[in-house]
N, C-alpha and C positions, 0 to 999 in steps of 0.2 A: 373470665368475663364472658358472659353470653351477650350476643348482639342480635339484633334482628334485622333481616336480609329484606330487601324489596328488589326485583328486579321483573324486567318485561321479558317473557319469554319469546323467542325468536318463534315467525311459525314454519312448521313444518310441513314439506309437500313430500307424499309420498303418491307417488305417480309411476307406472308401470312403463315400461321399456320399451313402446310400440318399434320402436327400430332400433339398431344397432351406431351406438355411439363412437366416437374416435378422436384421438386429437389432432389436427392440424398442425402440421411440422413445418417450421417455422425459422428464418434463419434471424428474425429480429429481438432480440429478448430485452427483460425488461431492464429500465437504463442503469441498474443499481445490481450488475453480478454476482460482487460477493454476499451481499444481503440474499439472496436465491440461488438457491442448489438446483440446476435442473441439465440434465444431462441430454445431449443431441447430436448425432451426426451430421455431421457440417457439407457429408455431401448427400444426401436425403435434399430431395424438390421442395424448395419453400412452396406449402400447398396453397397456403393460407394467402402468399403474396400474388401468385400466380391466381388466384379466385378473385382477388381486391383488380390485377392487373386487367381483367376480362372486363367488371367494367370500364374500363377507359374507350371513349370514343368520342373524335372531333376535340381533342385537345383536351378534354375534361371527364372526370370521373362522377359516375353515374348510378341511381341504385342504389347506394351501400346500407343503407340500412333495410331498403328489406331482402337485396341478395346476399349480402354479405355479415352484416350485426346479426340480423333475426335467425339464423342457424345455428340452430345447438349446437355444430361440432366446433365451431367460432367460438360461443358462450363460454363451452366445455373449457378451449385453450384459454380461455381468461381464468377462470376457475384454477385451472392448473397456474397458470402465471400468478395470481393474487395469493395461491397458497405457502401459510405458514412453512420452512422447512423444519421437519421433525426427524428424528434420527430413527431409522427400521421402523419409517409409518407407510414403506412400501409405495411411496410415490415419485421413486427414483426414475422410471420409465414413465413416459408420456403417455403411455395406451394404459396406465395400469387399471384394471378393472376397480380397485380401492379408490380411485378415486371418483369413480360416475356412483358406486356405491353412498361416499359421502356428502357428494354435491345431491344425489338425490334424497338425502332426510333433511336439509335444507331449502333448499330450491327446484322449482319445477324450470326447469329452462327449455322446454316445449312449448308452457305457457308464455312463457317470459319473450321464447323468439316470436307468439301470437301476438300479443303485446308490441312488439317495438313494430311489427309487419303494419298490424291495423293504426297505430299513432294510436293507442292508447294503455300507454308503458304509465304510469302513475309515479310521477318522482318525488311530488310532495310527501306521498305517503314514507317513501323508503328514506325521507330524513328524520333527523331524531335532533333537539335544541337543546345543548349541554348547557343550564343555566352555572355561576360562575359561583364561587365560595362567598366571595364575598358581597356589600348591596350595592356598592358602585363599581362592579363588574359587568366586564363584555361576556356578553354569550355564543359562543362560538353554535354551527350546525354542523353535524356529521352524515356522511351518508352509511346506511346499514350495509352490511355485509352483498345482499341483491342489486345493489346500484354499486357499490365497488365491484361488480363482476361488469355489469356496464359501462364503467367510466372504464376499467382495461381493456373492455374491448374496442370505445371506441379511441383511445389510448394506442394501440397495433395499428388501426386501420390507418388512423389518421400518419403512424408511422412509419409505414408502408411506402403511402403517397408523397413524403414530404422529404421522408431523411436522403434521399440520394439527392434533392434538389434542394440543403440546405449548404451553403459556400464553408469552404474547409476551416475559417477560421472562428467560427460557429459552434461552442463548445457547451456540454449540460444535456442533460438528461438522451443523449446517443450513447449507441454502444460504442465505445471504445474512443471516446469524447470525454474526459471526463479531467476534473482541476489536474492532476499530473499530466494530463497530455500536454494540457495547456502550459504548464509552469517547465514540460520539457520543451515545446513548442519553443518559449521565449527565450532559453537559456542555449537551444545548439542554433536556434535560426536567426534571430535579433542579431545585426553586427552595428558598431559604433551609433550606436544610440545620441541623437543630441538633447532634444526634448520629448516631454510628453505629458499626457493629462489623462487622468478618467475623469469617466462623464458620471455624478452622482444625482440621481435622483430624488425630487422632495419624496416623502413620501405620502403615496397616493394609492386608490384603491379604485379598480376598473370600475368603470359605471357606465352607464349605459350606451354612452359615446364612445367609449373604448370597444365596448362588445359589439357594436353594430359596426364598426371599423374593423374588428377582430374577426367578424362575416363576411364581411366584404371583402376581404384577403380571402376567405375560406374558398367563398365562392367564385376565385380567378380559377379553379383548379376542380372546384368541385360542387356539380349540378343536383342538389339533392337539398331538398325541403325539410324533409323528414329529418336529416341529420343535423342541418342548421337548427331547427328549432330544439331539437334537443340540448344543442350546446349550450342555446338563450334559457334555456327553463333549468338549466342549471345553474348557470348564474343569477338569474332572479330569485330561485331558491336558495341562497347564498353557499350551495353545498361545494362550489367550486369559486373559488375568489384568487385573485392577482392582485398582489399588494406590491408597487416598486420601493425601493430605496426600503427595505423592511430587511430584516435579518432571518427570515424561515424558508428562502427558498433554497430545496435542494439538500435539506440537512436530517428530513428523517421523520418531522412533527407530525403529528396528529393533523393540525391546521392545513396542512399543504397535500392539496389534492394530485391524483396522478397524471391529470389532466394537465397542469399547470405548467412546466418544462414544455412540452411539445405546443404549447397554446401559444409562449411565450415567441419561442423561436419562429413559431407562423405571424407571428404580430412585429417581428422585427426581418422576417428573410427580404422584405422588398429594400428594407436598411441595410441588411447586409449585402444584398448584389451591385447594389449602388456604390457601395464601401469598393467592393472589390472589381468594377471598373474604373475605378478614382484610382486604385494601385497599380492598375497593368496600365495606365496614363501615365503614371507616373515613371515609371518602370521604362514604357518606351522611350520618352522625352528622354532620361538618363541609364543609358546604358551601360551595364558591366562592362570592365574589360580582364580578360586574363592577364595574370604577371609578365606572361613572357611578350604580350603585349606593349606593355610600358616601359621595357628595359631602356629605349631612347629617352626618357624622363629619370635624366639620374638625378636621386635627390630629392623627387618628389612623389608626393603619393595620393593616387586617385581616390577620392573615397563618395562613391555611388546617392544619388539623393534618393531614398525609400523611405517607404509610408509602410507600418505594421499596427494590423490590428488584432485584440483578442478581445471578443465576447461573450461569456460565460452566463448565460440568460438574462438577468436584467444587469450584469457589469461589464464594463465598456471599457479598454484600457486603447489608445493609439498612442504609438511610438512614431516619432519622425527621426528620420538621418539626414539631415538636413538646415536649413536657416529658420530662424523663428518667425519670422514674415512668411513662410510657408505653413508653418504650424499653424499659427493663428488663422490663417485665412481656412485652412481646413478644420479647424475645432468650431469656427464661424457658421459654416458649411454645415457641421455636425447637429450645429444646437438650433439652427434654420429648420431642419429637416426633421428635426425629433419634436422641435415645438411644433410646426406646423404642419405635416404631412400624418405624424405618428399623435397629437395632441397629447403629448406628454409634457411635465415642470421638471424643469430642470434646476439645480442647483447651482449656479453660476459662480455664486462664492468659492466654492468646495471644487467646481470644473473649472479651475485654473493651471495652465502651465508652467511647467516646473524642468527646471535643469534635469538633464539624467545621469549629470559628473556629481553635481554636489547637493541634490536632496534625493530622498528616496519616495517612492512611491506606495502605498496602500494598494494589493488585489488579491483578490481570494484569499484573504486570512494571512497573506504572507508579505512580504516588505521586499521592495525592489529596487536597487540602484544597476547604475551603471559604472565599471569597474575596470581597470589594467588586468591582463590576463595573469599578473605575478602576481595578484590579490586570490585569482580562487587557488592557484596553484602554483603558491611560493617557493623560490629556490631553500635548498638546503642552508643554513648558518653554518660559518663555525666551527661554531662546539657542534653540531649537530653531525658536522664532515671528520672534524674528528673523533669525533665517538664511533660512529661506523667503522671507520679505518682502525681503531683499536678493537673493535670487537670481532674485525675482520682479521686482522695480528694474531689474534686471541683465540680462533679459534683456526688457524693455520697453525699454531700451537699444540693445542690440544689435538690437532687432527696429527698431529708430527707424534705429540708424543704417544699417543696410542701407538701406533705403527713401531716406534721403537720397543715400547713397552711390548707388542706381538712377536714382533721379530726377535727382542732378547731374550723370551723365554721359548719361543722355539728354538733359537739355539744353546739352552740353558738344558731345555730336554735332550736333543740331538748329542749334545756332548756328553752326555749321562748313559745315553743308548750305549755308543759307541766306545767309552772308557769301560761297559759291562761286558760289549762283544768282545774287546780286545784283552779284557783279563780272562775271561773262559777259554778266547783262543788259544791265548797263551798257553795255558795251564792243560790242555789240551794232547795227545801226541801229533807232531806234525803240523798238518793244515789240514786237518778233516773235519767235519761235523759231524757230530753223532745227534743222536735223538732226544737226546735230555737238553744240550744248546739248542735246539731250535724250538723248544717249546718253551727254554723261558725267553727267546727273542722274543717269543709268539705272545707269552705274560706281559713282558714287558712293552708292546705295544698294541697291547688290548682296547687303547684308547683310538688308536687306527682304525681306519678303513680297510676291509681286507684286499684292494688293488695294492695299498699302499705297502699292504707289510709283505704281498708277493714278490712286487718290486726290490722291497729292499734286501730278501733274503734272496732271489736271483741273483742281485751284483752285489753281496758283500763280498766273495771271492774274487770278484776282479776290482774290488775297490781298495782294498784290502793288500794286494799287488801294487797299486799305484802309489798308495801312501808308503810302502818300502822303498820305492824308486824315486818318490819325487818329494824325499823330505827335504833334500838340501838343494841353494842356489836359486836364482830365478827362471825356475821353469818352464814359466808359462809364455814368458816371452821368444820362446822359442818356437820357431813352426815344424818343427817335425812334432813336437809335444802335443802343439796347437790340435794339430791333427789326428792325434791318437785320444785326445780328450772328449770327454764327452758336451754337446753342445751347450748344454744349459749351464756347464763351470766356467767355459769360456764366454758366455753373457755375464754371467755374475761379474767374471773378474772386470770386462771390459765396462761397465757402471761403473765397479769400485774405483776403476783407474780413473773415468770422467769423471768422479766427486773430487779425488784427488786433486786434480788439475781445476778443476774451479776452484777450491777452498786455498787452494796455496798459489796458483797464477793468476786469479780471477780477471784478465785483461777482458775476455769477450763477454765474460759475464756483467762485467762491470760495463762496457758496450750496450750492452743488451736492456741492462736496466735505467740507463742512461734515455735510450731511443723510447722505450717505456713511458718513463716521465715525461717528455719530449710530447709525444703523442697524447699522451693524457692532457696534460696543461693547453697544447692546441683544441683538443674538444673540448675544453672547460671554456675558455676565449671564444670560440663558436660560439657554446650555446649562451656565453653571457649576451655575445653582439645582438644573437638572433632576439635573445629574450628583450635586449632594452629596446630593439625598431620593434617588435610588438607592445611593449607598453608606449609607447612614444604614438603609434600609428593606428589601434585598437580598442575597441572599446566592447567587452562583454559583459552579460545581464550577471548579477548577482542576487539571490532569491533567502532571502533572510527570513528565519523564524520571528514574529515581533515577542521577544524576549518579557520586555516590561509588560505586553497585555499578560501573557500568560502566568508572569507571577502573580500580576493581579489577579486573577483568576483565582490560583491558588489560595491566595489571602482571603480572598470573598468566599470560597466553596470552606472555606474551615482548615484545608491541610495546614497550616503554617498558622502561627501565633505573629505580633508585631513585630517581632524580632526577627522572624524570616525562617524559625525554626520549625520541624515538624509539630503539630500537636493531635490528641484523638480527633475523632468528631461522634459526638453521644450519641447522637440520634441514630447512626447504624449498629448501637449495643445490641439494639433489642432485635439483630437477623442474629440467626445461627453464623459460627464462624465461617463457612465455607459461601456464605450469600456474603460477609464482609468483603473476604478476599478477591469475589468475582467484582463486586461493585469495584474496587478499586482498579483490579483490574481490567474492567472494561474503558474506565476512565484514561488509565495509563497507554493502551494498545491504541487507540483512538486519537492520543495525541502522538504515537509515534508512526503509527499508520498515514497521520497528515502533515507530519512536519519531516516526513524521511527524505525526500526531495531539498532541503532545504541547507545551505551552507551552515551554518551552527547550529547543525543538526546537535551536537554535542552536548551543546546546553540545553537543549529538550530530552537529550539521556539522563544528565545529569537532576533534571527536575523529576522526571520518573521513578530514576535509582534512586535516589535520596528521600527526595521532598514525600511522596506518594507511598514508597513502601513503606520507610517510616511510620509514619503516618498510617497505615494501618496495622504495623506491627501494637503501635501504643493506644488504637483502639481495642485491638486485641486484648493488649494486658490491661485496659480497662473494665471491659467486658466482665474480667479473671481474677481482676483485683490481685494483680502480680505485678511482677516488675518487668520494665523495656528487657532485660537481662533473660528471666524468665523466659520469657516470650519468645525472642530468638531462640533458647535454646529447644523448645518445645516444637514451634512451627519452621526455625531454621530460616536464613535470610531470604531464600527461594520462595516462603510459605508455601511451604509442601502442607496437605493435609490429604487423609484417606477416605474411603469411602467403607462402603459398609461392607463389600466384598474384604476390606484392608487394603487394597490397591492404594499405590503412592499416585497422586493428582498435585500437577501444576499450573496453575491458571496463571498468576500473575508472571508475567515476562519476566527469566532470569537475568542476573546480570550478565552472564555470558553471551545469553540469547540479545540483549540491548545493546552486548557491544559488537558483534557481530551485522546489525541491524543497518541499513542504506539507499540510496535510491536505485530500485532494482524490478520495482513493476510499477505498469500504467495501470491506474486503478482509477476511481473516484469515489475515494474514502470519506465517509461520513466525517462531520466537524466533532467535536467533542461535546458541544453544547450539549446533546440531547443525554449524554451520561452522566454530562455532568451537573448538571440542573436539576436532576431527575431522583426522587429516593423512592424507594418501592419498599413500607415496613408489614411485616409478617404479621396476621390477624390472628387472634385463637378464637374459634368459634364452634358452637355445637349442633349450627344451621346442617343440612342435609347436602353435600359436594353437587355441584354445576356442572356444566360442562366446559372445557377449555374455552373461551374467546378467542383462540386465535384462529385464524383462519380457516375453516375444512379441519376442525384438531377432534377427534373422535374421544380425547380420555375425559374419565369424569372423577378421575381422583388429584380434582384440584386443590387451591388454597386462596385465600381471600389475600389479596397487597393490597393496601391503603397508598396511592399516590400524594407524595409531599414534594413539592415543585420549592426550588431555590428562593425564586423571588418570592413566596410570600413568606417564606419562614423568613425571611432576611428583613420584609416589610420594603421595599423598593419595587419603583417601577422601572422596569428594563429599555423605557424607549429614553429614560432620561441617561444620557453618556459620563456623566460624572458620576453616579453611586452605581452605575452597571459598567461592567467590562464592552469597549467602542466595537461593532462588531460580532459580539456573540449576543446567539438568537437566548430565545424561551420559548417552552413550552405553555402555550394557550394556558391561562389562569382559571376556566373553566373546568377543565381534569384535578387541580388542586384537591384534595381529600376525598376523591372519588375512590372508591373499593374494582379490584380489576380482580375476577378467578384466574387462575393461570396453574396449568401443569408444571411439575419441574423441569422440563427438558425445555420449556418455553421459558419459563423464568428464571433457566440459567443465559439462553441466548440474547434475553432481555438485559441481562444483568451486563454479560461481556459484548454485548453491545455487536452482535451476527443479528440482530432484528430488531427493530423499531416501533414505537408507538402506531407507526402507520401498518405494520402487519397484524396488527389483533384489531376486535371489533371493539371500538372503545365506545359504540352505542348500547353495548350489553354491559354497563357498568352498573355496580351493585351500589346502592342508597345504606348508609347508616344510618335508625335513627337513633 
């Protein structure tokens, strides 16, 4: 099939070097880690902070865009922060000279910092209006690759300024802020929870009263013209938008700009200080007290009145410990201060308080109750204590009878030695050795150590001696014997005597194991008393996967037929198998990447290992026109496949590697929407190769993907909650059967889901007609 390619070509500035470029080291990176590879000494002078720090003066910061934005070597560290990560594209070091090489066949950013200096940076121009597939579609606007080096820069600045004076429980788009912090936050710091609520938002889209309020914040802190009006002419340009109560913030879309996280949390931190004098109020009013404290209070138990909050950019969760006439009057307080101070809608229905014993709570994708401490971390049963204790038998067994099994045939050998020595002796004249016995000793323990076989040919004549004299009678209990023996016969004997005396008097042994059980049965009684005044007196956060969303998912995305069983999905026949295996597994790592934190974690292994690999092993044998059978035995349950060197490659997560899998790093892992929504099919085409879209990507031995988004093959709209999954986003309907070039080392990142829609230029997309 030949098709014909329409696309705008990007222009190119090719501009000479009048000075000498550099990057700006920097200790704030950008708020999404593992999506960015960028390597940096952490004890290296943030320069960049230290430059943004020099204007501040008279309480407020000054300048910044034309001391600070308008310098290339600023532009340059955006440039580096917005770039693609490619594998050996040599842009592992900050200063690499590769990459002022590639920002300059794209960008003059000399021009660019004259531009923002004089207020005449052109933003209309650097947007691009993605019209949508279908004729009652929204159109989304994007900004070109030249205004995303902008919006990161002023992205840092504003980062700079704001993140040490955002209040700690202020979570999203910071470093090292991100939904695990939050979901560890609530699970070691939360104690005895009584009620709580999140605050839901209608959903609403900033306009013009939000933006001139969202200035007005700006400008508590920062005196600059130039920089406000930029912020406003992005918004008017729609290329920057804040949508509340909406499912795309934070998860990776095309739609959601970089501005948008850091824009959010300046538009709520006067919300949040207020928050967090309301809790150290709270806090003094009722004071902690230590246990050893209360020891005069037998029988009763203090339990502290606290207010907890988590805010995660536009989600709001407060926890009280305490009485519900205190909650209410503080969620009162809340929706006071959000309708009128912030002119936000709030959801009043949906912002109701809820027990934290007996309903659970919706936040961040994850499901929250409150919980007795023997719910996350049940005692042993039973059958469970005895099975231990028999496997513990079981292998005090096997460890016994090894050792007998050692010991009986060392002396199976040793008596074999010695009935040889003693017939050569014999036969022998006298008691001499000659040279022919000691060289078959020497044969016969050829399987020795040559210490050992010194040894034993040193005292075979005095051993030899001793067994004439000391065959009869009980000898050894003698001390003149004692004495002339040698020390290690007298240990053996005096063991052998102690088994003796246990197995046939066993009074102190039987003592012994008596005070044993004694002792054990006393720490069993401990830790049951201690365990029941902890569920009686306790109450801790339990953070649940919602189970039924994500089968639905499942069911809606194709893995699964009505019956709950794996089935293909057709529409990935036509990638080559090795784009199969990565789609799904980008799908699968993505949900185990966000639900590892999570108490039934289990059953998101279980949806993984089963549902998903399945499920593309029988696309596979569709593809093949083979059997489920086949198919395993070809790609194997791992789907191993090779590359063109032969190399054995694993992409999808083994099942060793899944059961191994936990909560074990602070990340803030991408949702799965965006993989999973998302299909990318392989074009054939005999059009002349592009160059990569992504980012700074210099190859030009691309390949055309056609974009096929979920909701419209499915024909549904995702804001309605009954035919879409409650909670999971989509990607903008506007990219829908749009043509993307992409390298393979981008369109396998794309695939397992290490970069997103938001790191390629999706204004350079190619028109079918």
């Amino acid at each position: 099939m030949i098709i014909h390619l329409r696309r705008i070509n990007p222009l190119e500035f090719r501009s000479p070097n009048r000075f000498p470029l550099r990057l700006f080291s920097t200790l704030l990176q950008n708020p999404s880690p593992p999506l960015k590879t960028k390597t940096q000494n952490p004890t290296e002078t943030p320069q960049l902070k230290a430059l943004v720090l020099t204007q501040y003066s008279h309480g407020k910061f000054s300048n910044l865009v034309s001391n600070v934005l308008a310098l290339p070597n600023v532009l340059l560290t955006a440039c580096q922060n917005v770039t693609t990560p490619q594998p050996n594209n040599g842009l592992s070091s900050p200063d690499s000279q590769s990459l002022l090489n590639s920002v300059s066949r794209r960008l003059d950013i000399e021009e660019m910092g004259s531009q923002l200096r004089e207020n005449r940076f052109d933003i209309e121009a650097c947007c691009v209006t993605m019209m949508p597939s279908r004729m009652k579609g929204e159109s989304l606007v994007l900004p070109n690759l030249k205004l995303k080096v902008l919006i990161e820069a002023i992205r840092m600045v504003l980062e700079i300024v704001y993140d040490e004076r955002f209040v700690t429980f202020s979570y999203g788009g910071r470093v090292g802020m991100g939904r695990h912090t939050a979901i560890r936050y609530l699970k070691n710091s939360v104690e005895n929870p009584s009620w709580w609520f999140s605050v839901t938002f209608d959903r609403e889209r900033f306009d013009d009263r939000h933006v001139n309020k969202l200035c007005l914040f700006i400008e508590e802190k920062i005196k600059d013209d130039f920089l406000i009006g930029l912020i406003k002419r992005l918004f008017e340009c729609e290329v920057v938008g804040i949508e509340l109560g909406g499912c795309y913030l934070g998860r990776g879309f095309p739609q959601e700009s970089g501005l948008c996280s850091i824009l959010i949390n300046i538009y709520f931190n006067g919300f949040d200080k207020e928050i967090q004098d309301m809790r150290l109020q709270i806090n003094q009013e009722n004071p902690t007290f230590k246990s050893e404290q209360l020891v005069w209070m037998s029988g009763l138990f203090y339990k502290p009145v606290k207010m907890y909050v988590v805010r995660y950019l536009d989600e709001i969760l407060v926890i009280a410990s305490g009485s519900k006439m205190l909650t209410m009057d503080f969620k009162n307080w809340v929706l006071k201060y959000l309708e009128g101070r912030l002119d936000l809608r709030v959801d009043k229905m949906k912002t109701a308080i809820h027990s934290a014993v007996s309903e659970n709570i919706s936040f961040l994708g994850m499901e929250l109750q409150a919980v007795p401490p023997s719910v996350l971390h049940p005692p042993m049963t039973e059958k469970a204590i005895r099975a231990r204790k028999k496997y513990l038998r079981q292998k005090e067994v096997r460890a016994l009878e090894f050792k007998n099994a050692r010991e009986r045939s060392r002396k199976i050998l040793g008596m074999k030695i010695l009935r040889h020595v003693f017939k050569k002796l014999k036969q022998s004249d006298g008691f001499k050795f000659d040279f022919q016995i000691e060289n078959e000793v020497r044969e016969i323990f050829r399987t020795w150590t040559d210490e050992v076989v010194q040894d034993f040919l040193g005292s075979l004549e005095e051993r030899w001696e001793w067994h004439r004299m000391l065959t009869t009678g009980d000898f050894l209990s003698l001390r003149h014997i004692r004495d002339q023996l040698p020390q290690e016969l007298v240990d053996a004997y005096d063991k052998f005597q102690e088994q003796v005396d246990k197995y046939l008097s066993p009074v102190q042994a039987r003592k012994a194991l008596e005070k044993e059980e004694k002792r054990v049965e006393e720490e069993e009684e401990r830790k049951y008393a201690k365990r029941t005044v902890e569920d009686l007196t306790r109450l801790c956060m339990k953070v649940d996967a919602p189970i039924k969303l994500v089968r639905k998912a499942v069911k809606m995305a194709g893995f699964t037929n009505n019956m709950g069983r794996p089935r293909p999905i057709k529409l990935l026949i036509a990638l080559e198998d090795t784009d199969i295996i990565k789609w799904y597994a980008g799908v699968g790592r993505r949900w185990l990447d966000f639900f590892c934190c999570c108490h039934n974690f289990k059953m998101v292994k279980t949806v993984v290992t089963y549902h998903l690999r399945f499920s593309c092993i029988l696309t596979l044998a569709e593809k093949h026109e083979s059997t489920k059978h086949e198919a395993i035995k070809h790609y194997t349950k791992d789907l191993k496949v090779f590359d063109l060197n032969g190399n054995e490659e694993v992409f999808f997560p083994t099942e060793r590697e899944v059961k191994m899998m936990g909560d074990q790093n602070l990340s803030d892992p991408r949702p799965v929407d965006g993989a999973l929504s998302l299909a990318l099919i392989r074009l054939a085409s005999d059009e002349p190769s592009c160059s990569c879209i992504a980012h700074f990507c210099e190859r030009m031995d691309t390949v055309f993907y056609r974009v096929r988004l979920l909701q419209n093959r499915l024909n549904v709209n995702p804001s309605v909650e009954d035919k879409w999954v409650p909670g999971m986003g989509a990607i903008h309907e506007s990219l829908n059967r749009k043509c993307l070039p992409l390298c393979s080392n981008h369109i396998n990142d794309l695939y397992i889901g290490k970069i997103t829609l938001q790191d390629i230029d999706c204004t350079l997309f190619v028109d079918v007609d």
